[in-house]
C-alpha positions in Angstrom: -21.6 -32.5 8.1 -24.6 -34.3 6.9 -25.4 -36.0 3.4 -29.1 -36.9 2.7 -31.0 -36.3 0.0 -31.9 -33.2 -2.2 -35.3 -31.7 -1.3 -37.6 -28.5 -3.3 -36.3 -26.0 -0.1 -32.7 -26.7 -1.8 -33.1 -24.7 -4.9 -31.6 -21.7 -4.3 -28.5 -23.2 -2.8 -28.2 -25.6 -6.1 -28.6 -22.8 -8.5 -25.5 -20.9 -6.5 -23.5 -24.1 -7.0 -24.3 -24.2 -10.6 -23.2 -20.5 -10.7 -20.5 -21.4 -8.9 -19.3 -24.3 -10.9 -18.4 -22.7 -13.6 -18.4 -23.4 -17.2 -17.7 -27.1 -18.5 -19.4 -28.5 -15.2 -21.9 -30.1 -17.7 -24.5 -31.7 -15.0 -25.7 -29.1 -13.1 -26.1 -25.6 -15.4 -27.4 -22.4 -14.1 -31.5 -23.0 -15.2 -33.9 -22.3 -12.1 -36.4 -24.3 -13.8 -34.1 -27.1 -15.0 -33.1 -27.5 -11.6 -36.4 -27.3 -10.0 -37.2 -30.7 -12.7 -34.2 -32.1 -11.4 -34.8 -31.9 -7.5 -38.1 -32.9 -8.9 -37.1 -36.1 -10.3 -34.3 -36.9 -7.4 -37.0 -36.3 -5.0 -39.5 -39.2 -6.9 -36.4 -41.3 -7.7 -35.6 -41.6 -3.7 -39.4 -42.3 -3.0 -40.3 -45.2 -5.5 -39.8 -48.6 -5.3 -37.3 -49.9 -7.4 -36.3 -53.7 -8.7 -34.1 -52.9 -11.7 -32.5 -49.3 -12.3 -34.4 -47.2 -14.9 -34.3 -43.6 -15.2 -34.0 -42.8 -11.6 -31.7 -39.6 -10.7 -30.6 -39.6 -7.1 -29.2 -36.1 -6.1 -27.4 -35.4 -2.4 -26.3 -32.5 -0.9 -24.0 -32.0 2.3 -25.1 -30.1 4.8 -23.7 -28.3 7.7 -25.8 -29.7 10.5 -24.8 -26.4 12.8 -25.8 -23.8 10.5 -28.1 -25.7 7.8 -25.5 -24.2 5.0 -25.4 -26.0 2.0 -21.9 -26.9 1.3 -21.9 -29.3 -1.8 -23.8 -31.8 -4.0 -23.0 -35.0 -5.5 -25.2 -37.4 -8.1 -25.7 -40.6 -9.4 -28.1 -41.4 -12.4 -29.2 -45.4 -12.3 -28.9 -46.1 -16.1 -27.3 -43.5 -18.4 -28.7 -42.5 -21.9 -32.3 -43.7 -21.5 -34.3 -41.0 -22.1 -31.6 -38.5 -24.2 -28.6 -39.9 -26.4 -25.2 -40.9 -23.4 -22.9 -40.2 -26.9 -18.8 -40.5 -26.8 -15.7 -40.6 -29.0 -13.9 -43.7 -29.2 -10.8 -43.9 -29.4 -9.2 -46.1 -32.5 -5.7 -47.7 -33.7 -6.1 -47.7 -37.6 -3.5 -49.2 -39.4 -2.8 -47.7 -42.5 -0.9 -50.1 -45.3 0.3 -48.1 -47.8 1.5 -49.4 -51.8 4.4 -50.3 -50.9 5.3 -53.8 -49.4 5.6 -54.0 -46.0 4.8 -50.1 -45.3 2.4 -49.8 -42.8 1.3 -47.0 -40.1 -0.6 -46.7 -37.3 -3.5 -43.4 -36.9 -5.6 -42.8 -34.1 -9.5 -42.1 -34.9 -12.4 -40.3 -32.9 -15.2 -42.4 -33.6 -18.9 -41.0 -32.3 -20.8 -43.7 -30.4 -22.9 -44.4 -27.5 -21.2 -47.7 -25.8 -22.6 -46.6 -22.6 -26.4 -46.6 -22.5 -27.5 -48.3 -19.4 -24.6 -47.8 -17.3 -24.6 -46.2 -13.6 -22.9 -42.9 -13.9 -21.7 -41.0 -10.9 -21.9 -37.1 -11.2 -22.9 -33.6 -9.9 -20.3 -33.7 -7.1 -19.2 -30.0 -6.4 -17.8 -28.8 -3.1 -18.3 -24.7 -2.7 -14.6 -23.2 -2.4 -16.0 -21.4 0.9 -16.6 -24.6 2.5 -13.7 -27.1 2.0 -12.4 -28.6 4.8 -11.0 -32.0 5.6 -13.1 -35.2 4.4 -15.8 -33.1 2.7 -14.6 -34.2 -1.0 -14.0 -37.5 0.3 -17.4 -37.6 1.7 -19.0 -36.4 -1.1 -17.5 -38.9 -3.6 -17.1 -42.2 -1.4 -21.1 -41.8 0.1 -22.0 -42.7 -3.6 -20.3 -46.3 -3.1 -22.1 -46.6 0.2 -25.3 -46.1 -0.8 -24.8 -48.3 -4.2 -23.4 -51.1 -1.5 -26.8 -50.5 0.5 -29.1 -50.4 -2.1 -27.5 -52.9 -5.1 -30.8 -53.2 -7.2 -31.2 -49.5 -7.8 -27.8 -49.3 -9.8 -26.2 -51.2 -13.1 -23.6 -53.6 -13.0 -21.2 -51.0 -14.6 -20.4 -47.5 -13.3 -19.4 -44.6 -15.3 -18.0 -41.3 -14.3 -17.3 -38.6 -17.5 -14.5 -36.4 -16.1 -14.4 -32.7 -16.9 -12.0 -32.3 -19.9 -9.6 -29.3 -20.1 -10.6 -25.8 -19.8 -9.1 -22.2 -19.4 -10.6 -19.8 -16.8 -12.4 -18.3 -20.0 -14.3 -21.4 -20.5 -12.5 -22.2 -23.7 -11.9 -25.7 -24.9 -8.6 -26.6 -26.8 -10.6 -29.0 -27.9 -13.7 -27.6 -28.8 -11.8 -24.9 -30.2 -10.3 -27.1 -33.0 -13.9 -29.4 -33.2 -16.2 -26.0 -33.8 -14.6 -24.9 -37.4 -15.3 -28.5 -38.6 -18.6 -29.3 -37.0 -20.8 -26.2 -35.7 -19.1 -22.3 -35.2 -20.5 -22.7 -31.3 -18.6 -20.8 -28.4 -18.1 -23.6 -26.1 -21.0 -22.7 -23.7 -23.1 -22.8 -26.0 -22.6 -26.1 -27.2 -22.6 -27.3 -23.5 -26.0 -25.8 -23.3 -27.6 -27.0 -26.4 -26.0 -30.8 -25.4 -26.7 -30.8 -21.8 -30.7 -29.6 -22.1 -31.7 -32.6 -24.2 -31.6 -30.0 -27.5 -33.0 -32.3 -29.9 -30.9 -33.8 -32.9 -27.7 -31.4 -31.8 -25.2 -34.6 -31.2 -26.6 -35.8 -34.7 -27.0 -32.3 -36.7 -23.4 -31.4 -35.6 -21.2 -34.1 -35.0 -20.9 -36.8 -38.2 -21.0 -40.3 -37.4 -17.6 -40.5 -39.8 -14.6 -40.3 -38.2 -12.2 -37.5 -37.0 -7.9 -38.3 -37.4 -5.7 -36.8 -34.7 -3.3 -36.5 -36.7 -4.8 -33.4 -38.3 -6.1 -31.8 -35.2 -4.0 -29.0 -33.4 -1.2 -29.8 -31.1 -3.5 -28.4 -28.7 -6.7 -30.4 -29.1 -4.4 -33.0 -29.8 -2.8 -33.1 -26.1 -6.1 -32.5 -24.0 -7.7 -35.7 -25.0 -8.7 -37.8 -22.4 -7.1 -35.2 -19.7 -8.5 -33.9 -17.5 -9.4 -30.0 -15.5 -6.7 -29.2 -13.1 -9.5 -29.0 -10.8 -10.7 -32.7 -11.3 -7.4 -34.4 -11.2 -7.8 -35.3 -7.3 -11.1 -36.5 -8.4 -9.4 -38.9 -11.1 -6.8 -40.1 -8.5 -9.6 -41.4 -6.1 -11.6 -43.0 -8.7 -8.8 -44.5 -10.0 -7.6 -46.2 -6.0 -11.5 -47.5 -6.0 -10.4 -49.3 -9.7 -12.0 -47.1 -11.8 -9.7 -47.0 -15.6 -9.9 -44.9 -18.2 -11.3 -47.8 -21.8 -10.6 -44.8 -24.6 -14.4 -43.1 -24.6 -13.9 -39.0 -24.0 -16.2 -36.6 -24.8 -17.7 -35.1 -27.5 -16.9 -31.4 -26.6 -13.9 -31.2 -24.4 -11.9 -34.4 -24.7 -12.8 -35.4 -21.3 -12.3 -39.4 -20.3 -14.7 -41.4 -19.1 -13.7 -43.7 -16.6 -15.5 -46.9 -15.8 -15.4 -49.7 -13.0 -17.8 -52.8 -12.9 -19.9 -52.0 -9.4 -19.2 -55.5 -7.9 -15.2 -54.3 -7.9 -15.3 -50.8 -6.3 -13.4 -50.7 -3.7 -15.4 -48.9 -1.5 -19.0 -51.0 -2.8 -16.8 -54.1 -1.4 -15.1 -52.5 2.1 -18.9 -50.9 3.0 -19.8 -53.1 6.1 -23.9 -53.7 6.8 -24.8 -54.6 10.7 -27.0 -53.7 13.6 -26.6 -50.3 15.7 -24.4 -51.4 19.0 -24.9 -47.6 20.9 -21.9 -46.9 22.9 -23.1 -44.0 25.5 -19.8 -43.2 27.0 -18.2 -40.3 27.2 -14.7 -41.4 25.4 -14.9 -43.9 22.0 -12.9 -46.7 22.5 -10.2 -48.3 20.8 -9.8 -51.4 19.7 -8.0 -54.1 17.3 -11.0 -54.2 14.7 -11.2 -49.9 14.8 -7.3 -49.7 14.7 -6.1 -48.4 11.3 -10.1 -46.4 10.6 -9.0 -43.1 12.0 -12.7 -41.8 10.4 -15.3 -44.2 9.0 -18.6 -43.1 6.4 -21.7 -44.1 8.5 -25.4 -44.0 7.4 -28.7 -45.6 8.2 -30.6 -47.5 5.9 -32.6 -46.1 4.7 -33.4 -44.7 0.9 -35.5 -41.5 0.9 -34.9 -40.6 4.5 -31.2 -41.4 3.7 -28.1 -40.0 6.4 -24.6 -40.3 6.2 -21.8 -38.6 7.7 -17.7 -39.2 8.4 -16.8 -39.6 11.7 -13.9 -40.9 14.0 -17.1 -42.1 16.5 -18.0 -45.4 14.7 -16.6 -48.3 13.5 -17.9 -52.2 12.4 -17.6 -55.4 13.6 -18.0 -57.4 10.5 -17.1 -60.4 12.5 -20.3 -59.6 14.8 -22.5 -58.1 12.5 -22.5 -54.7 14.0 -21.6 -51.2 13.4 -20.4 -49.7 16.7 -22.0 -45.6 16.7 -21.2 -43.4 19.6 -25.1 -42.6 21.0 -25.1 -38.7 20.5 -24.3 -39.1 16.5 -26.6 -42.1 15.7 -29.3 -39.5 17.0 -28.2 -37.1 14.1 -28.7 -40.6 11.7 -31.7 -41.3 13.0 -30.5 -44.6 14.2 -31.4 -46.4 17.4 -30.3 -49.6 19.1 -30.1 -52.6 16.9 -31.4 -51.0 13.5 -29.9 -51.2 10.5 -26.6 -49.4 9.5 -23.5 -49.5 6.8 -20.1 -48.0 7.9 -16.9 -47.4 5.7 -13.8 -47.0 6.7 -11.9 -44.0 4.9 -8.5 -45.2 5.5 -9.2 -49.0 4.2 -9.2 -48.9 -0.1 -8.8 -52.1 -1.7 -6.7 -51.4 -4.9 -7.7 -54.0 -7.1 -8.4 -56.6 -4.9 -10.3 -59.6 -5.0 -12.8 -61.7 -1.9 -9.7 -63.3 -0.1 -6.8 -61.7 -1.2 -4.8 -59.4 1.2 -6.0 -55.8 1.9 -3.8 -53.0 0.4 -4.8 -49.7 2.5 -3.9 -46.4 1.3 -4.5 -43.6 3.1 -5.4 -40.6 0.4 -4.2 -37.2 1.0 -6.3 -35.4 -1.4 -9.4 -33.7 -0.9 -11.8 -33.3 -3.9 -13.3 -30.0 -4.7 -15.8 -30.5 -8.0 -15.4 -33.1 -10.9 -17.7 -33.9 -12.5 
C-alpha cells in the first residue's frame, strides 16, 4: 500500500468512494465536476510554494501498489473557512435566575458561530469496505500527522477534525429531523448538499443567529449531540490517543463534534522522526534496541508533490543518529536512495498527552478506521 497524492487519472475512483460513502460524509459528495475542481485544486495545492497556509487543499489516496486499485482517500485543508463560511453550534451553560430568591437554573444553548476560521482541518478519509485490511485506517489517518510534521509551514497552529454526527442507514438525522420544522423543511441530503457546495447565504437564510434551547428539542435530537456515526467512533478513539478533545462546537446539521488539538501537541506530529536514508540490502531486517517495541513504522520521503508513504515492519529511525534505517527494495517504491531525506513513525509509539521530556506512554491501538469524516 502506497499513499501519495491525488492526481486527474483518479476521478473515477473518487466519485465511487463518494458513492460509496454514503450520505452524511459531507466532504466528498457524488459531483463529477466538483470533484474534478477538487483534484484540481489538491493537485495545485501540492505544487506551489507555500510560507503561510492559505486556501491550499491537499487530497491523498492509498493505493495498492500490486494492482494500482484505489483503496481509500484522506484530506487536509490548510486554513478552514476562507473562502466559504467554517459555521458551528456552540454549545452554552445559561443560567436562568428566576423571581424568586435564590432560584436559579442551568439551560444549555446552541449558539451559531464560526470560531474556527483559519484552523487546519483534517478530512476526506474513507477506506472502501472491499479493501480493509490491517493498518490501512491507521495509515490513512496517522500519514496526515507525518506530513504536517514534514511540512510545518503549510498548516495552522490548530487542527480541527468535524466528526460525522449520527445517522440511520436512511440517511436521516435525529437531529436534522427536529432542526428542519424550525429552520428549513429540507430532507437531510439536501441540506448537506445546498451546505457542502458553497450554496450561497444557506447557513444565513436558514439557520438564525438567535439561539436554539435543548431543553425543547426531542429526546432524540437531544441525545445525538456531539456523538458520533457508529462507523466513526474508531476514528474518534484515535484522534482522541493523538490529544485531540472535543471544546463544545458540533455541527449545524447532524450534531456532530468537532474535535480539536493544537498541531505542536499531536502525538503523532511530535513521535515523527526526520533523518537520512541508511539502505540496509540484506535479505532479513534486523532487530535491535532502538526498533524494539515499532513492530510497523509510517515511512515517506520528503518530498511534497511527489509525496510517498507507506507502513511497514522494514524501517525504523535512529533519532539518536539522525537516520531512518529502510530495507533497500522498499525505499525504491519511496523513491528514496542513500542518504536522502526521510521521516518515519512508529505505529505502536503514541504519546497520550505528553510533553518534550516527560516519559513515553505507548499504546498499542487495536482499531482499524474505516471512513470518518
Amino acid at each position: 500500500m502506497i499513499i501519495r497524492p491525488i492526481t486527474p487519472w483518479d476521478l473515477d475512483a473518487l466519485y465511487r468512494i463518494a458513492v460509496e460513502s454514503g450520505p452524511g460524509f459531507t466532504s466528498l459528495l457524488p459531483d463529477r465536476d466538483a470533484l474534478a475542481r477538487k483534484i484540481d485544486h489538491s493537485v495545485s495545492s501540492f505544487a506551489r510554494p507555500v510560507t503561510a497556509p492559505g486556501d491550499e487543499h491537499y487530497l491523498f489516496v492509498l493505493e495498492d501498489n500490486a494492482t494500482g486499485e484505489i483503496l481509500g482517500t484522506t484530506g487536509i485543508e490548510a486554513a478552514a473557512g476562507l473562502n466559504r463560511p467554517l459555521v458551528h453550534f456552540r454549545r452554552n451553560a445559561v443560567i436562568q435566575h428566576a423571581n424568586v430568591r435564590r432560584m436559579r437554573h442551568t439551560e444549555e444553548s446552541l449558539t451559531r458561530c464560526q470560531h474556527y476560521t483559519g484552523c487546519t482541518e483534517i478530512c476526506s478519509l474513507y477506506l472502501r469496505p472491499g479493501f480493509r485490511r490491517a493498518n490501512a485506517g491507521k495509515l490513512l489517518s496517522r500519514v496526515r500527522f507525518l506530513f504536517m510534521a514534514l511540512h510545518p509551514e503549510r498548516f495552522s497552529d490548530t487542527v480541527i477534525a468535524e466528526m460525522r454526527g449520527v445517522s440511520d442507514q436512511a440517511g436521516r438525522s435525529p437531529f436534522w429531523d427536529w432542526l428542519k420544522h424550525h429552520v428549513a423543511d429540507l430532507d437531510f441530503a439536501s441540506a448537506t448538499q445546498l451546505a457542502c457546495t458553497g450554496h450561497t447565504g444557506f447557513i444565513e437564510e436558514f439557520i438564525p443567529a438567535m439561539p436554539f434551547y435543548t431543553q425543547q428539542m426531542s429526546h432524540a435530537a437531544r441525545a445525538v449531540i456531539g456523538q458520533v456515526h457508529e462507523d466513526t467512533r474508531p476514528a474518534r478513539h484515535m484522534l482522541e490517543r493523538e490529544g485531540f478533545r472535543h471544546q463544545g462546537f458540533v455541527d449545524l446539521l447532524d450534531g456532530g463534534p468537532t474535535l480539536e488539538c493544537p498541531k505542536a501537541e499531536i502525538a503523532s506530529v511530535r513521535n515523527t522522526h526526520m533523518g537520512k536514508v541508511q539502505l540496509h540490502a540484506g535479505t532479513k531486517f534486523p532487530e535491535n534496541d532502538e526498533s524494539a517495541g515499532y513492530p510497523s513504522a509510517i515511512v515517506a520521503n520528503a518530498s511534497c508533490s511527489d509525496f510517498r508513504a507507506t507502513v511497514t515492519d522494514q524501517a525504523y529511525p535512529e533519532p539518536g543518529a539522525g537516520r531512518v534505517v529502510v530495507a533497500a527494495r522498499l525505499a525504491e517504491h519511496l523513491a528514496l536512495g542513500d542518504g536522502s531525506p526521510a521521516c518515519c513513525l512508529p505505529l505502536a509509539a503514541t504519546r497520550q498527552q505528553s510533553q518534550p521530556g516527560q516519559q513515553t506512554r505507548h499504546t498499542h491501538a487495536t482499531e482499524e478506521i474505516h471512513y470518518a469524516y
